[in-house]
ROFIVEX-465167 format. One record per residue: residue in one letter; x, y, z of N, C-alpha, C, O in turn. Coordinates in steps of 0.02 Angstrom, whole numbers, plus 50000, padded with zeros to 5 digits. Example, Ala and Ser with C-alpha at 12.3 -4.5 7.8 and 13.67 -1.06 7.14 Angstrom:
2
a506604971650390506154977550390506604983550390507124983450423;s506424988850354506844994750357506455000250394506705005750402;
//
This chain:
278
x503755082248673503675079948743503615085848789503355084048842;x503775092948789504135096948833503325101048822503055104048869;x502985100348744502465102948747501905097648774501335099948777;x501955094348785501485088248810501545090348879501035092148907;x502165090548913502205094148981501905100849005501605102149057;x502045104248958501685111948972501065112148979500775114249029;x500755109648923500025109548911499745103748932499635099148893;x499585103549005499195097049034498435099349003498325103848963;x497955094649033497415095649001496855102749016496365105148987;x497445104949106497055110249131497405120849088497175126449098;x498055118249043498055122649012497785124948929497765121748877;x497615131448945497055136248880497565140148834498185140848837;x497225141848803497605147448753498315146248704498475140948679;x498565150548699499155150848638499415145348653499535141748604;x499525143648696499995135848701499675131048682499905127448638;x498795129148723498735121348700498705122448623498965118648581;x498375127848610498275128748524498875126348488498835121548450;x499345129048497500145126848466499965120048504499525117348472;x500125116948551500195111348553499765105648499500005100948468;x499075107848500498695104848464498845104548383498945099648347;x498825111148368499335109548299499965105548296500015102548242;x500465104648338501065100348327500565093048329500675089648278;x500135090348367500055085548375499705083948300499805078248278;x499465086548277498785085448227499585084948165499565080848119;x500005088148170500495087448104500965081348109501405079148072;x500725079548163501055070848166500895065048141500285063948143;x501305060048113500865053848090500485049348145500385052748196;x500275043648149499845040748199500415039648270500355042848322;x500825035648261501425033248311501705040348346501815039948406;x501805045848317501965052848348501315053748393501385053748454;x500685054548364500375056048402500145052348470500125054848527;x500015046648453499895040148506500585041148566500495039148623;x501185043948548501535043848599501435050348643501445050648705;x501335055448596501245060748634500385060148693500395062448750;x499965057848675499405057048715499785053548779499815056048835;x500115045948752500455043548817500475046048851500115046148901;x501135050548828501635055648874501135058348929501135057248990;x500645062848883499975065948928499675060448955500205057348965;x499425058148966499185052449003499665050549075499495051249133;x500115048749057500845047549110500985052649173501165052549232;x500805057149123501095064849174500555066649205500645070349254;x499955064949190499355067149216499175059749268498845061149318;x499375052549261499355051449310499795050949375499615048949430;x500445053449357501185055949415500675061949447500555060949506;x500485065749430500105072449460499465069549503499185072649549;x499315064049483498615062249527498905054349578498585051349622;x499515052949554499705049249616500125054549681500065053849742;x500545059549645500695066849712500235067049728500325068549787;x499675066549722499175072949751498795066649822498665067649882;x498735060249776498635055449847498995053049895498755051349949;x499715052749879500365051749906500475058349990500605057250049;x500335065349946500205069449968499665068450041499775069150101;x499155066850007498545065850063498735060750107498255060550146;x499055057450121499185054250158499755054550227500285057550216;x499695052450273499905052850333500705050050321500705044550293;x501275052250335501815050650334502285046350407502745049750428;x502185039650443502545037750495503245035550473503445032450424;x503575038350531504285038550531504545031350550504375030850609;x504785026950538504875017750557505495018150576505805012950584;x505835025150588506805024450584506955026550646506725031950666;x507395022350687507925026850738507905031250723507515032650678;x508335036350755508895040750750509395040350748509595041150806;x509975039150704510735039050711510945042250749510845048250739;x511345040350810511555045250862512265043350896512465038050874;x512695046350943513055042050967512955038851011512455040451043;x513255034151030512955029351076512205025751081512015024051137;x511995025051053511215021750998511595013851044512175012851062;x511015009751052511165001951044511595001350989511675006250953;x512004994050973512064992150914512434983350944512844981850988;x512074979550899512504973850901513364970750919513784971150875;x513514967950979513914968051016514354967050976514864970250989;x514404962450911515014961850864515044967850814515494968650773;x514494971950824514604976350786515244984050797515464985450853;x515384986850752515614994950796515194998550786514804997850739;x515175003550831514805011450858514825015250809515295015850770;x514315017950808514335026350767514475033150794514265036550841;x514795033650760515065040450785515065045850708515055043850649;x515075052350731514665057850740515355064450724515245070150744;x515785063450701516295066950710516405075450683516415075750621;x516465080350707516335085750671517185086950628517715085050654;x517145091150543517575091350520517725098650486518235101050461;x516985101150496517115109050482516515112750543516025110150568;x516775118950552516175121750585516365130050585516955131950585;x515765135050584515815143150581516285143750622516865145550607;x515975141550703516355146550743517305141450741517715144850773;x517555136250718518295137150687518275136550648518285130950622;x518225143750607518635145250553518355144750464518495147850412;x517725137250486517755135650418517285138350378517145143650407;x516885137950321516635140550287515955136350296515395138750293;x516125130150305515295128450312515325122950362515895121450379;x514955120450385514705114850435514475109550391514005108550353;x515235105050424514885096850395515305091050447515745092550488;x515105085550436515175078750496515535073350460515285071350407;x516085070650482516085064550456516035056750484516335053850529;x515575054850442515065048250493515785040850491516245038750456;x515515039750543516215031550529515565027950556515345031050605;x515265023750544514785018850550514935013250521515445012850486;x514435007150533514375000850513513664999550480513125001250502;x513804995850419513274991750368512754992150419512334996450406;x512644988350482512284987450502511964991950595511704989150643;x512165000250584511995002350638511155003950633510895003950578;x510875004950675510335009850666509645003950650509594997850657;x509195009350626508785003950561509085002250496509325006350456;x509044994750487509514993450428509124988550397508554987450416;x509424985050343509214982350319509854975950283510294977850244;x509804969550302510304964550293510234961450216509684959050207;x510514961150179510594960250113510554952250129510584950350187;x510474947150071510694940950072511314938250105511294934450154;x511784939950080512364937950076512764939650142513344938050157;x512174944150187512404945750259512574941050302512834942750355;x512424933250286512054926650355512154919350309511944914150334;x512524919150233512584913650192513344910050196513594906550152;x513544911150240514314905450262514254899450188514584899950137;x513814894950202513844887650166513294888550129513144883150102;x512894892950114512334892450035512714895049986513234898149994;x512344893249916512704891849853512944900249823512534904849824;x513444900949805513554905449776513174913449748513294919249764;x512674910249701512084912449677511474917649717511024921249694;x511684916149783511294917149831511474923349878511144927349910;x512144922349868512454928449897512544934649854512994935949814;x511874938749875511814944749840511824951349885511444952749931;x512344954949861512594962049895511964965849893511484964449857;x511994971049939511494976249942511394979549887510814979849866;x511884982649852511984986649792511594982049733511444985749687;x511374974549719511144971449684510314969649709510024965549673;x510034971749752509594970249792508984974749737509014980549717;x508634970949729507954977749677507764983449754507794982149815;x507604989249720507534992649760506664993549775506414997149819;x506294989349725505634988949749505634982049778505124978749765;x506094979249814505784974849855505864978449934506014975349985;x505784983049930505774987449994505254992449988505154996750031;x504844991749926504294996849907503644991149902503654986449862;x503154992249945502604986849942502004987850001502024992150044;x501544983649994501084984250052501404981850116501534975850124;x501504986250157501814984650217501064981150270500494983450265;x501244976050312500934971950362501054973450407501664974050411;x500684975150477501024974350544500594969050576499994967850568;x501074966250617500544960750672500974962650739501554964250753;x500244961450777500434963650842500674960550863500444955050851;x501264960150908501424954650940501564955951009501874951851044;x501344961851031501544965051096501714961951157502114964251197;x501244953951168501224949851192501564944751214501444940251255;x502174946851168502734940751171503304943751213503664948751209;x503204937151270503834939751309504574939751302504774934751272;x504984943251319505704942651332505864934051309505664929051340;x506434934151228506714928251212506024923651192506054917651204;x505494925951168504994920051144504924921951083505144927251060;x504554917151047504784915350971503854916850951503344914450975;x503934920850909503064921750869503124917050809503534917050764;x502404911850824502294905050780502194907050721502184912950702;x502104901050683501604901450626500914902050646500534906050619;x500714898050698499984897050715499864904350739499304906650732;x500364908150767500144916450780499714919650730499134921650729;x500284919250680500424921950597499504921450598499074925650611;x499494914950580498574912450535498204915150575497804918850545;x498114915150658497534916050677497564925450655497004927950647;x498044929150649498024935550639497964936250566497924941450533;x497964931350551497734931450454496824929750457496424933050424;x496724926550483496034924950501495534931850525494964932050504;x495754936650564495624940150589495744947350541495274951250539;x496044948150523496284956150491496274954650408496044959150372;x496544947450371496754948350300497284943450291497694941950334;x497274941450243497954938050225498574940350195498504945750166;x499054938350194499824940750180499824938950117499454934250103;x500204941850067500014941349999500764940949966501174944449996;x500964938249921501574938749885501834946149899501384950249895;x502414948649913502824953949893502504959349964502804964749965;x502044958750011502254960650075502644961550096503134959250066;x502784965250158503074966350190503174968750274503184973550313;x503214962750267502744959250353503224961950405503774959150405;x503144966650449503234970450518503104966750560502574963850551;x503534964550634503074962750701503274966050742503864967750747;x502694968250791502504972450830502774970450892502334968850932;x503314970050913503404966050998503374972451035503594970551089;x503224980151043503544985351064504224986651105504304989251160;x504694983851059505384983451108505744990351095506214992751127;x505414992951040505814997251030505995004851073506415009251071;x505165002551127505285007051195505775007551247505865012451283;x506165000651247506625000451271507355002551240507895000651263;x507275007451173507805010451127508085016151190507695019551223;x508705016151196509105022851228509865022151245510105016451245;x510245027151257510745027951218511195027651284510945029451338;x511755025751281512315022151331512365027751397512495033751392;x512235024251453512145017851474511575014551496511395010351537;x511235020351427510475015351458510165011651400509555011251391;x510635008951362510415003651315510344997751311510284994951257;x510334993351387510574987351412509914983351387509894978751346;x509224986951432508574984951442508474981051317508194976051294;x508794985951287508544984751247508954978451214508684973751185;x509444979151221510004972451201509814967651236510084962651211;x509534966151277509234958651316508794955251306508224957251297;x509014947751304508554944351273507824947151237507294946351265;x507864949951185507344951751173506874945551127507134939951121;x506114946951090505804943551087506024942550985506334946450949;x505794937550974505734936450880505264929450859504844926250890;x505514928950797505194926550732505364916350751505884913450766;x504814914350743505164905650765505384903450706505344907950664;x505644897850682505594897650641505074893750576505114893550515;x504624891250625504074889150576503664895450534503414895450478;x503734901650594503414908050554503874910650514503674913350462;x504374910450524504844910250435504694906450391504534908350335;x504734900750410504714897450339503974897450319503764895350265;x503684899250356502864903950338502844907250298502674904850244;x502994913350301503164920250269503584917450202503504920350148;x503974912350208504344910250130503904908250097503914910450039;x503454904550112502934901050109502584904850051502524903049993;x502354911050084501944915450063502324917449996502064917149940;x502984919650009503144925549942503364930649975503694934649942;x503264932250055503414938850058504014940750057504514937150061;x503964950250045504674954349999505184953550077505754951250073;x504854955950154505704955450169505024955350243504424956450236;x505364953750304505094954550370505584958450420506194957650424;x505184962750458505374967450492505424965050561505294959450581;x505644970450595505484968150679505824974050704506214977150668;x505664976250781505884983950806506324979950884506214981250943;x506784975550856507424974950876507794972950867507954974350809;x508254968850898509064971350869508814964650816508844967450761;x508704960850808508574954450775507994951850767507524954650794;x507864945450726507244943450717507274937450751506764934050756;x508004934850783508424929550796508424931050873508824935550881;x508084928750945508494930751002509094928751005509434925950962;x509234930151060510004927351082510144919851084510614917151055;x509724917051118509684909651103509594905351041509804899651031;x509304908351011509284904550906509854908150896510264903650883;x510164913650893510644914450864511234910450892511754909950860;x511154907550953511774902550974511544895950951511874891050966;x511104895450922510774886550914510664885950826511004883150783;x510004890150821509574889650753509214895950725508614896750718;x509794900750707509344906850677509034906950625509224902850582;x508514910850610508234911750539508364913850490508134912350435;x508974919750513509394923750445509504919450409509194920750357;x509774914850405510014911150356509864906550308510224904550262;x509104904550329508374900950307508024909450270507834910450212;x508024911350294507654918350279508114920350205508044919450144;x508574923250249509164926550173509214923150116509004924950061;x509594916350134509634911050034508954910850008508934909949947;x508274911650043507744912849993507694919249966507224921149932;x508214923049983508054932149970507514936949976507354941749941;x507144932950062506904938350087507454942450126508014940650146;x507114948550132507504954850162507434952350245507024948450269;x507974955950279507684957250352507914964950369508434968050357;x507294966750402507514973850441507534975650501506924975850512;x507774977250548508014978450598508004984050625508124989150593;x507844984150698507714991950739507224996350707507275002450696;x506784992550696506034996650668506025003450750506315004550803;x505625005550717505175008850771504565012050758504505012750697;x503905015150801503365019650782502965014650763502425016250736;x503165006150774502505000350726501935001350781501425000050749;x501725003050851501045004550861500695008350855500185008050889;x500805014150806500585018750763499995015650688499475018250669;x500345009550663500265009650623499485005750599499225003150649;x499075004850538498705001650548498754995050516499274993650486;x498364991650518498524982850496499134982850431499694980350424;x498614987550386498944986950298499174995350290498885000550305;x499584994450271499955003250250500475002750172500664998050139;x500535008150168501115007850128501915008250159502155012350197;x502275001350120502975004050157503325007050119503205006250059;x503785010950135504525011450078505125013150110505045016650160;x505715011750096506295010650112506945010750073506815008550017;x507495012050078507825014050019508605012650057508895015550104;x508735008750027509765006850070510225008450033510375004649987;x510485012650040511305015850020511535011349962511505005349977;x511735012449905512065008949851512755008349868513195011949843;x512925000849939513585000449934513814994349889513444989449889;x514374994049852514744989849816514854985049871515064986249928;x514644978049839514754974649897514584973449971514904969650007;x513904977949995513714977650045513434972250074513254967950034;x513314970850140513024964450168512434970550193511924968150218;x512444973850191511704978150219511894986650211512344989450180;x511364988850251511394996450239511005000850263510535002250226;x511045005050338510535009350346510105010250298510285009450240;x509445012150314508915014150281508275020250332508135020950391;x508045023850261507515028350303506835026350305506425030250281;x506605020150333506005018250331505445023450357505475028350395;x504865020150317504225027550296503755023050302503915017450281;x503035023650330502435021050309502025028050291502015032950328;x501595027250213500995030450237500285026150235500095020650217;x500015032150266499325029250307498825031350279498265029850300;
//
């Protein structure tokens, strides 16, 4: 294997030669794996190299102090525990946060009071490629303060750009996240802001898709979350929800997403460093 590594197809001389002899002194199954191997490694080198070419957008807050955060939630804080100038040898912080500060991401089991057992699945159990997929954005810029984006939104922007496909991962665009800033000027963004109705949930279930985003505090305004939220229609089917997007009018219709949440035991969610490339 280690010579299968060395000697890609672009190396000459004493090595591939030795390599080529080890391979040729193998029976069929030795050899057939070793080509694999080469094959494998040669296409990891030609997915870097496009991965590479591509444009990297940032979809994440900044963890900061005093950041918005959900009124039942607690604050993050920022605490220093070593530093040069007292005394210590190196500089480091210790974070006291919540599952759900920042951009995060709500596990199932975050919003299931009365669904079945089965259903309530921790973050730490969550596949980690259902946060790896063709990411969607729809615009929704349009939607005012506390209004709900339809299904009938959804189609006519499927009509227009493409359709939503199993294992998406559908973004909406309200730009609230301009109204992101840090105490005491985080009010504008905690207010009634705009989301998801719920016919365009059970849309998106509809579909298959992996989890739906949105760049504020909820996908739920204030008013469904006192009446009829979606988390909870959303979650027992085990789509994802993500929260406090940001940078979605950057992005273009179809991108790549990826995302990655802390392996907590038992988590109901978990910051994440959301990424599109372009």
């Amino acid at each position: 294997m280690e010579a299968g590594i060395l000697c890609r197809r672009r190396v000459t001389g004493p090595c591939h030669h030795s390599h080529q002899q080890i391979i040729s002194g193998l029976p069929n199954v030795g050899r057939r794996f070793h080509i694999e191997m080469e094959e494998a490694v040669s296409d990891v080198f030609a997915l870097l190299e496009k991965l590479r070419g591509r444009r990297v957008i940032d979809l994440s807050q900044t963890l900061e102090e005093h950041m918005p955060h959900f009124p039942t939630h607690s604050k993050f804080f920022h605490n220093l525990w070593s530093s040069y100038d007292r005394g210590g040898r190196s500089l480091h912080y210790l974070l006291v946060m919540h599952e759900h500060n920042g951009t995060h991401v709500d596990a199932p089991i975050h919003f299931l009071k009365n669904a079945k057992p089965d259903a309530h699945v921790t973050i730490d159990r969550v596949p980690l490629t259902q946060l790896m997929g063709r990411g969607v954005r729809v615009d929704c810029r349009g939607t005012q303060a506390g209004e709900f984006v339809s299904k009938r939104q959804i189609e006519e922007w499927e009509r227009r750009y493409g359709s939503i496909q199993a294992g998406d991962i559908v973004l909406f665009d309200f730009g609230w996240a301009e109204k992101w800033g840090l105490r005491p000027n985080d009010q504008p963004y905690l207010e009634n802001w705009p989301g998801v109705g719920m016919d365009a949930a059970e849309y998106l279930l509809s579909k298959s898709a992996a989890a739906l985003g949105v760049d504020t505090l909820s996908p739920d305004p204030p008013e469904a979350l006192r009446t009829r939220p979606i988390h909870p229609v959303v979650l027992e089917k085990q789509m994802l929800i993500v929260e406090n997007l940001c940078n979605l009018g950057e992005l273009p219709d179809f991108f790549l997403f990826l995302a990655f949440p802390l392996k907590i035991r038992e988590g109901s969610g978990s910051p994440i460093r959301a990424v599109a490339l372009v």
